[in-house]
C-alpha positions as CSV (number, residue, x, y, z in Angstrom):
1,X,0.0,0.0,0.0
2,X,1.2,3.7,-1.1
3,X,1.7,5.5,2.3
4,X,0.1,8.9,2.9
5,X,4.1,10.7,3.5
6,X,3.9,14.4,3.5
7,X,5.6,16.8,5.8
8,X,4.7,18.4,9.4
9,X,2.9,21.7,7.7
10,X,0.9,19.6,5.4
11,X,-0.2,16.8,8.0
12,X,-1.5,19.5,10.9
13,X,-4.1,20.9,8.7
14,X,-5.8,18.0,9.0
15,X,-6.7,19.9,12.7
16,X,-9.7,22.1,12.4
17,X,-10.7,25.1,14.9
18,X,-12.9,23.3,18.1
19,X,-10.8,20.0,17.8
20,X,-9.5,18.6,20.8
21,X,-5.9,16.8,19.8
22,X,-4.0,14.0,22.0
23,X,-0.4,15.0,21.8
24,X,1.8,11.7,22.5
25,X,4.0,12.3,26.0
26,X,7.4,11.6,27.8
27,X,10.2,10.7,25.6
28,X,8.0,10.4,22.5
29,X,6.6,13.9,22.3
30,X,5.9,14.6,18.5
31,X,7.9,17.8,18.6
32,X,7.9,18.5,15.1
33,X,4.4,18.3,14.9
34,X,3.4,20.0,17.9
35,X,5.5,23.1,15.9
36,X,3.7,22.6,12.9
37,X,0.6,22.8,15.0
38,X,1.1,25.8,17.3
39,X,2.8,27.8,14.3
40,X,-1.0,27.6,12.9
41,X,-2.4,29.8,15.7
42,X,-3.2,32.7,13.7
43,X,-6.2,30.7,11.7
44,X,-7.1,28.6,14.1
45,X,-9.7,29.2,17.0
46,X,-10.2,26.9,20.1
47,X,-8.3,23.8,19.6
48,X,-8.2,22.0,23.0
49,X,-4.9,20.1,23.6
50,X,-4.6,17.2,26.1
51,X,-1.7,14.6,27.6
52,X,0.3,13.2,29.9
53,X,3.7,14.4,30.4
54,X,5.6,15.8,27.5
55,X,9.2,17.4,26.9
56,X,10.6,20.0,24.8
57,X,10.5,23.7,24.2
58,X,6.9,23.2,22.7
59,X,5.9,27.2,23.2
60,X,2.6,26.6,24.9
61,X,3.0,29.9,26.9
62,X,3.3,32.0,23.9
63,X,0.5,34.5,24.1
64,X,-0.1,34.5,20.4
65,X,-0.4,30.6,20.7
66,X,-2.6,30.9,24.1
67,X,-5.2,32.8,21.7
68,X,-5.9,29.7,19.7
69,X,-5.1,26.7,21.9
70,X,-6.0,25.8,25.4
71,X,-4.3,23.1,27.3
72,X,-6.5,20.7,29.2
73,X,-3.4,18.4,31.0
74,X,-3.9,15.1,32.2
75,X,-0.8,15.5,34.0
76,X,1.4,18.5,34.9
77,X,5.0,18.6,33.2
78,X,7.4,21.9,33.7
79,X,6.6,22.9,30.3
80,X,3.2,23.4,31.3
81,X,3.0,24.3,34.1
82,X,2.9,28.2,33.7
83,X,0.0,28.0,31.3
84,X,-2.1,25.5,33.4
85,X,-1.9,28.3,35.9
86,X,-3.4,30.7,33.9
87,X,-6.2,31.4,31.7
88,X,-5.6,29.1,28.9
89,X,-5.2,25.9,30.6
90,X,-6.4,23.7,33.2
91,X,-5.9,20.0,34.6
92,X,-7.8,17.2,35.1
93,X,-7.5,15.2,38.5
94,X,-7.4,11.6,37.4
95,X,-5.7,8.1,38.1
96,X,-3.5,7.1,35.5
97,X,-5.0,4.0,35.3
98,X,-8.7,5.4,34.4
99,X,-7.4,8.1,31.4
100,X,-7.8,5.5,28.7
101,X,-11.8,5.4,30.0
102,X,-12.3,9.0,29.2
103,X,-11.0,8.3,25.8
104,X,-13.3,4.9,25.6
105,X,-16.5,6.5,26.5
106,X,-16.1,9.2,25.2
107,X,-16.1,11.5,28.0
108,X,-13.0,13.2,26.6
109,X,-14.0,12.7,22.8
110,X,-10.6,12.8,20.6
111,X,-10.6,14.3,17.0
112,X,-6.9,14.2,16.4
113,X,-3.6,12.3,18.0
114,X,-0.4,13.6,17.3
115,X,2.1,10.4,18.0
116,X,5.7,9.6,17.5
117,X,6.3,6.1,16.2
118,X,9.1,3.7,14.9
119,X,9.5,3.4,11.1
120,X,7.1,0.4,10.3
121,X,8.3,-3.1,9.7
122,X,8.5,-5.5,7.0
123,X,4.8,-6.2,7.8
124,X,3.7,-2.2,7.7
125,X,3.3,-2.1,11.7
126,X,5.1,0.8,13.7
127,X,5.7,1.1,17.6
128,X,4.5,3.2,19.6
129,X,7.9,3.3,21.0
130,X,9.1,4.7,24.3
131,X,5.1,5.7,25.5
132,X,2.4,3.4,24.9
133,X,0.5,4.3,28.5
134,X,-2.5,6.2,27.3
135,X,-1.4,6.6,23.7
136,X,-2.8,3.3,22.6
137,X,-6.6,3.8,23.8
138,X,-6.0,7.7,22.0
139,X,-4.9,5.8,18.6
140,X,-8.0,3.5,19.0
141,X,-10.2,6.5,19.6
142,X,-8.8,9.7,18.2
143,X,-10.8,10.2,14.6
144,X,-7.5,11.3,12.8
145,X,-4.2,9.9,13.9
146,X,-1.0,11.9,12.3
147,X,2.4,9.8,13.3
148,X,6.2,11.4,13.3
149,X,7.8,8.3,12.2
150,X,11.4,8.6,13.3
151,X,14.0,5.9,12.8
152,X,15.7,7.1,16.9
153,X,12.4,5.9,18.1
154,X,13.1,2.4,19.7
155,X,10.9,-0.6,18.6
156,X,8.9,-1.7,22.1
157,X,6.9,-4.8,21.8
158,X,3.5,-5.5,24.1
159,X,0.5,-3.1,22.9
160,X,2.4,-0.6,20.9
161,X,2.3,-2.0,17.7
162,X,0.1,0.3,15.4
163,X,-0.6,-0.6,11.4
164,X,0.9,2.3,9.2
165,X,-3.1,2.4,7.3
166,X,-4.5,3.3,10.8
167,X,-2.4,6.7,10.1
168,X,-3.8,9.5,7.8
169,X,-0.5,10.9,8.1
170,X,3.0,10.1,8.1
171,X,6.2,12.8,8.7
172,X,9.2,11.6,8.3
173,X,11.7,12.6,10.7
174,X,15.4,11.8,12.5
175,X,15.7,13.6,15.3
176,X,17.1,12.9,19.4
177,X,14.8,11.9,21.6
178,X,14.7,13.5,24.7
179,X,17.1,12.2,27.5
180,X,17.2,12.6,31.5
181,X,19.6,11.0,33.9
182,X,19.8,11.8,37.2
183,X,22.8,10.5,38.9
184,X,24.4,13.7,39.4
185,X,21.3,14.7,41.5
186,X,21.9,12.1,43.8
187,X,23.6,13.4,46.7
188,X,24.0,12.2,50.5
189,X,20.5,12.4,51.9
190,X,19.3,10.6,48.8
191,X,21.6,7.6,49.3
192,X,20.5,7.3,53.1
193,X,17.0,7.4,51.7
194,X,17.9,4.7,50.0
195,X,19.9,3.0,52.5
196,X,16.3,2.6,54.5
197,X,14.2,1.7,51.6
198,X,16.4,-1.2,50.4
199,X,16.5,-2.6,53.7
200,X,12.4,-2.9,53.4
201,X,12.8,-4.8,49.7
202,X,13.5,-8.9,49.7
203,X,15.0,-11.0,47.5
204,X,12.5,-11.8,44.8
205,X,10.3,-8.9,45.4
206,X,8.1,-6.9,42.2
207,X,9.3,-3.2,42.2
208,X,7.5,-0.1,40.6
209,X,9.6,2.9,41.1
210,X,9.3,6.5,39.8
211,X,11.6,9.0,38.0
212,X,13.7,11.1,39.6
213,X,17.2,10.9,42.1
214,X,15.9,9.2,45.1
215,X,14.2,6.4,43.0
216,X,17.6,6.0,41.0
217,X,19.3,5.6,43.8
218,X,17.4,3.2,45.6
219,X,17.8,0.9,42.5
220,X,21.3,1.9,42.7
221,X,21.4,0.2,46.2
222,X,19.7,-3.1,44.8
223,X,23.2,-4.5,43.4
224,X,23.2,-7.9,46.6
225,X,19.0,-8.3,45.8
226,X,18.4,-11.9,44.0
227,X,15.7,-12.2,41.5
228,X,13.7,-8.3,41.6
229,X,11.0,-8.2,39.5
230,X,9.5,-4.8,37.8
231,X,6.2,-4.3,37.2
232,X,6.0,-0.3,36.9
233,X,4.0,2.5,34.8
234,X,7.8,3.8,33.7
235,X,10.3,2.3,33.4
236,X,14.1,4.4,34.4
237,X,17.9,4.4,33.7
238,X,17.8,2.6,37.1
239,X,17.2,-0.7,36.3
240,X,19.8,-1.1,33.6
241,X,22.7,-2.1,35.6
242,X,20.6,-4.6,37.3
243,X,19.6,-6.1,34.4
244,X,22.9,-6.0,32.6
245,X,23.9,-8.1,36.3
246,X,21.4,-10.5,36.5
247,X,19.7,-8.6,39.5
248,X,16.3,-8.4,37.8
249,X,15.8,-11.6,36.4
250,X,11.5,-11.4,36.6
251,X,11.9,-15.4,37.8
252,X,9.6,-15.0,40.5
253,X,6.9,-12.9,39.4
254,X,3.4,-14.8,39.4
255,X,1.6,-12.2,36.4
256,X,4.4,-11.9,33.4
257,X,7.0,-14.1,34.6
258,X,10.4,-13.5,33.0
259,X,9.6,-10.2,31.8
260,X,9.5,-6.6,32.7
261,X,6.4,-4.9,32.3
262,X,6.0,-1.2,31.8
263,X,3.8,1.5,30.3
264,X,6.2,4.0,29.0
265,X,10.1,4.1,29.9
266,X,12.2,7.6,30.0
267,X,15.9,8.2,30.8
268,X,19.5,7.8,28.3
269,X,20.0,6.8,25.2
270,X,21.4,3.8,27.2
271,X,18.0,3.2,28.2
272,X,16.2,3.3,24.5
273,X,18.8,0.8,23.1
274,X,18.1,-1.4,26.2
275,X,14.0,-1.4,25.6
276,X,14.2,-1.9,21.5
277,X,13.3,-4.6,20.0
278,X,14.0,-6.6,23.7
279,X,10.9,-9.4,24.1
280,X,12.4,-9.3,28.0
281,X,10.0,-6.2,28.1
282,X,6.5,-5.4,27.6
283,X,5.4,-2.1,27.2
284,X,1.5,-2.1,27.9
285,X,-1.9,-0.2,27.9
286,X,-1.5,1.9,31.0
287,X,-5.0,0.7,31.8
288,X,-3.6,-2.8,32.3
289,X,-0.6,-2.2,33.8
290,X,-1.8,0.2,36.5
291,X,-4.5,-1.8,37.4
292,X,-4.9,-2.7,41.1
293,X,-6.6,-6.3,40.3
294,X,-3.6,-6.9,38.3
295,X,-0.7,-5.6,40.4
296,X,-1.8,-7.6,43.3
297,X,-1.4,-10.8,41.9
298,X,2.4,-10.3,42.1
299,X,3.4,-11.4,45.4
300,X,6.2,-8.7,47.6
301,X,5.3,-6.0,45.1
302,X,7.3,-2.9,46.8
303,X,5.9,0.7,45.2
304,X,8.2,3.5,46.2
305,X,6.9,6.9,44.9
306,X,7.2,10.3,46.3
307,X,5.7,13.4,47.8
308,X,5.8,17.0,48.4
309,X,4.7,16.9,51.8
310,X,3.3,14.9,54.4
311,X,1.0,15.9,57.4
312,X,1.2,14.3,60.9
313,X,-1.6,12.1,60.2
314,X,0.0,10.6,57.3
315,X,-1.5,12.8,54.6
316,X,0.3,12.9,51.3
317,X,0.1,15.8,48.8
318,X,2.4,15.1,45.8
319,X,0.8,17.1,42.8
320,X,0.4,20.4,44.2
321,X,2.3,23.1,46.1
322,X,-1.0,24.8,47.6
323,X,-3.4,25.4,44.6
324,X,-0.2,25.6,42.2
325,X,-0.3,22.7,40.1
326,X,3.3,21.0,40.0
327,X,2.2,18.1,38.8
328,X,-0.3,15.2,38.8
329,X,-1.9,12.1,40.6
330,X,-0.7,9.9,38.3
331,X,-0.1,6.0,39.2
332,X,0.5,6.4,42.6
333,X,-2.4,5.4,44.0
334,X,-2.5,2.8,41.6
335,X,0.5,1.0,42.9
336,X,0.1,2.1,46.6
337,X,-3.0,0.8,46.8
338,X,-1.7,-2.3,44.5
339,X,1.3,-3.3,46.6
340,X,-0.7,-2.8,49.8
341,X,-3.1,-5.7,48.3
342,X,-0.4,-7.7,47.2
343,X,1.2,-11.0,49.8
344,X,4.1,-9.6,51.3
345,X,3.6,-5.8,49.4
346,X,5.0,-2.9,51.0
347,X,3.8,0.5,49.6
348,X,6.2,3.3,50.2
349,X,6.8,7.1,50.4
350,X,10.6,7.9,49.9
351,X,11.1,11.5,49.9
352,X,14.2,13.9,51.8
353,X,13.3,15.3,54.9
354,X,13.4,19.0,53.7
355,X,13.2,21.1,50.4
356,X,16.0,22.8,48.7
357,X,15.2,25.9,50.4
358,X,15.4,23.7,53.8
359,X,11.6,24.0,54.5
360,X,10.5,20.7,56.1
361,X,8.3,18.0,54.1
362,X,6.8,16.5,57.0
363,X,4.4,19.5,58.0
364,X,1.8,19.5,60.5
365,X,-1.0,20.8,58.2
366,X,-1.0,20.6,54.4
367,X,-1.0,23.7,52.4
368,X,-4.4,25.6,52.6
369,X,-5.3,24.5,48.5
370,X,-3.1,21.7,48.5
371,X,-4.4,17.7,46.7
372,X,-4.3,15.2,48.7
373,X,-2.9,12.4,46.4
374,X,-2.4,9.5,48.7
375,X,-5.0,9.6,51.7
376,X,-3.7,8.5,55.4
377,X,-5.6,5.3,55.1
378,X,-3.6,4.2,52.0
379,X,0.1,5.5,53.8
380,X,2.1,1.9,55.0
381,X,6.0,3.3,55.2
382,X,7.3,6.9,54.9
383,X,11.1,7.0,54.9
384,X,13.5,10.0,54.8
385,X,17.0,10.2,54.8
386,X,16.4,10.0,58.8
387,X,14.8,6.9,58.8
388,X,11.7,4.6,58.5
389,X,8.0,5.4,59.9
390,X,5.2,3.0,59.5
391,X,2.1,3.8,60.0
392,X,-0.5,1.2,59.1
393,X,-2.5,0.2,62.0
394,X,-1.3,2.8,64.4
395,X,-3.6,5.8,65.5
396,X,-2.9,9.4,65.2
397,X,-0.8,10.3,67.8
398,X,1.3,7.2,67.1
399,X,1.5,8.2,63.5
400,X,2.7,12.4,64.3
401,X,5.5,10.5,67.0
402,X,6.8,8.0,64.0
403,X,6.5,10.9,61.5
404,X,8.4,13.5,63.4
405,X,11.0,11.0,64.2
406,X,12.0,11.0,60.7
407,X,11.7,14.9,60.1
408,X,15.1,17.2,60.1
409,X,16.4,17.0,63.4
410,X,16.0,21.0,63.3
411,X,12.2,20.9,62.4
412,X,11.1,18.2,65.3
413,X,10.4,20.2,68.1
414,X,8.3,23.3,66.3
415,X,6.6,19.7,64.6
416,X,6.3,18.2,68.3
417,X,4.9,22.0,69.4
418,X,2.6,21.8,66.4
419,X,0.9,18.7,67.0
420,X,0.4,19.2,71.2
421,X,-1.5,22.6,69.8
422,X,-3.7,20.6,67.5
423,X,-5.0,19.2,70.8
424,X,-3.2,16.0,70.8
């Protein structure tokens, strides 16, 4: 079959004024045609954008672009964050897990999906490379899909694979995919963080870890483990030295044994050459992967994710700094709630004690405006770089002593003054 090739300026008029358009996320964000897109504000009117994550200089702030198009995020990256505080944007509150639903019945009706794929193979199928997560239900739903087909983009097998007729467009492109890597972030508090939180994983346990330093390092502290599994929404530069060892061998997973499952992976180049074309991994529907029923059937599955701050009770915000959206709830609920099902599971909160600035995480009252993410009911282990608190099962006061134990040493007693003038 002919292909329908034609390049970035050609393909984005296929988006019409009142069209909402699914722009692909993480390390696969269509750059090229988001910029074929935006540079069309002057005739177009009302075009609503939503995703996940994405990455790039992609000009959403512009004012003359903020005129046409208004972003709807399901998730709060830094390049969006300035207009989802303002006029011409917004965000939607939603588990990871249940996005592909709005797409399904049509609660959040797609007209266009901008994706990034592989180049397709000897049988005309492309991959949805590095993010399949909620992409795949968008390519199923979305009326018009336009693909930037990119030879850079690593070949993923699971639920990625997506015929070349299901696109009305094709631009060809070679360009660098976005990398992060956080090892020179990790510092001393982050390795005693992860210090504690190894100490909490067995041998032959199912991890789902984050992105960021304190998640790298914990993996990074893994190197004596036997047999780690991963079953995780991302997948990071982390685990690649524990593959390349023999660490993470999947041998004792009961759902996808041998394999590491994941919906979308983002890190080094290192990382992308790891993941393509590798039947060790399967890169999944979010939907699936994210999905309590399913996580619990792993036995020892540890979640590790992070927060912004914690209250006394055990309170977790970790997509907001007071109304300012930073972020998103995302999977962690998912897993928390997933490993706390699961024999043997351990859900975690791994964070340092204090900000950048030296203002302490563990508070005694959230920020007035602030999400809670994770409620106190769902909270098993918190651990700083100070130690390990767990509170499932213990009552309130018991949960503000084991908190504050595990603050800065220099925030405990205005914590400890705090809590006695709540009442306690």
């Amino acid at each position: 079959m002919e292909l329908p090739w034609m390049p970035s300026e050609q393909a984005v008029r296929m988006v019409h004024s009142g069209d909402r358009v699914f722009l692909q996320g993480s390390a696969a964000t269509p750059v090229r045609l988001v910029h074929a897109l935006l540079a069309r504000h002057a005739e177009l009117r009302d075009v609503e954008l939503t995703a996940i994550s994405t990455f790039g200089e992609l000009g959403f702030e512009r004012p003359e672009v903020q005129r046409s198009f208004f972003l709807n995020a399901l998730f709060v990256s830094a390049n969006m964050r300035s207009t989802v505080a303002g006029p011409h944007g917004d965000y939607v509150p939603v588990f990871l897990s249940e996005i592909p639903r709005l797409f399904d019945q049509g609660i959040l009706p797609l007209d266009v999906a901008l994706v990034h794929v592989s180049p397709p193979d000897k049988h005309g199928f492309c991959s949805l490379g590095t993010s399949v997560d909620i992409a795949r239900s968008a390519v199923r739903n979305a009326r018009t899909v336009i693909a930037q087909v990119n030879p850079n983009m690593p070949r993923t097998l699971g639920d990625g694979q997506v015929h070349a007729s299901r696109f009305a467009a094709l631009v060809q492109v070679d360009d660098a995919l976005p990398e992060v890597d956080y090892a020179a972030s990790i510092g001393p508090a982050e390795q005693a963080v992860a210090r504690h939180v190894s100490g909490l994983i067995d041998d032959g346990a199912t991890l789902q870890m984050g992105i960021g330093a304190i998640p790298d390092a914990i993996l990074g502290a893994l190197g004596g483990h036997k047999d780690l599994g991963i079953h995780t929404e991302m997948c990071s530069n982390g685990i690649i030295e524990l593959v390349e060892r023999g660490v993470i061998t999947n041998a004792r997973k009961k759902k996808h044994r041998g394999r590491i499952v994941t919906a979308f992976a983002f890190g080094t180049r290192r990382l992308y050459d790891l993941v393509d074309d590798n039947p060790s991994f399967a890169f999944l529907d979010v939907q699936y992967v994210n999905d309590t029923k399913v996580i619990r059937e792993n036995p020892k599955v540890v979640a590790v994710n992070s927060a912004i701050e914690v209250d006394l009770t055990g309170q977790v915000c970790a997509d907001s700094i007071g109304t300012y959206q930073y972020s998103g709830v995302g999977g962690q609920m998912d897993f928390m709630r997933g490993a706390a099902l699961s024999e043997g599971g351990k859900p975690i909160i791994a964070m340092c004690s204090t900000t950048g600035k030296g203002q302490s995480k563990i508070v005694p009252y959230l920020r007035q405006g602030a999400g809670v993410v994770t409620t106190r009911a769902h909270v098993h282990y918190v651990a700083t770089e100070h130690g390990v608190a767990y509170l499932y099962g213990r009552n309130l006061e018991q949960r503000a002593k084991a908190l504050i134990a595990i603050a800065a040493p220099e925030h405990r007693e205005a914590l400890e003054r705090a809590w006695r003038e709540r009442g306690r």
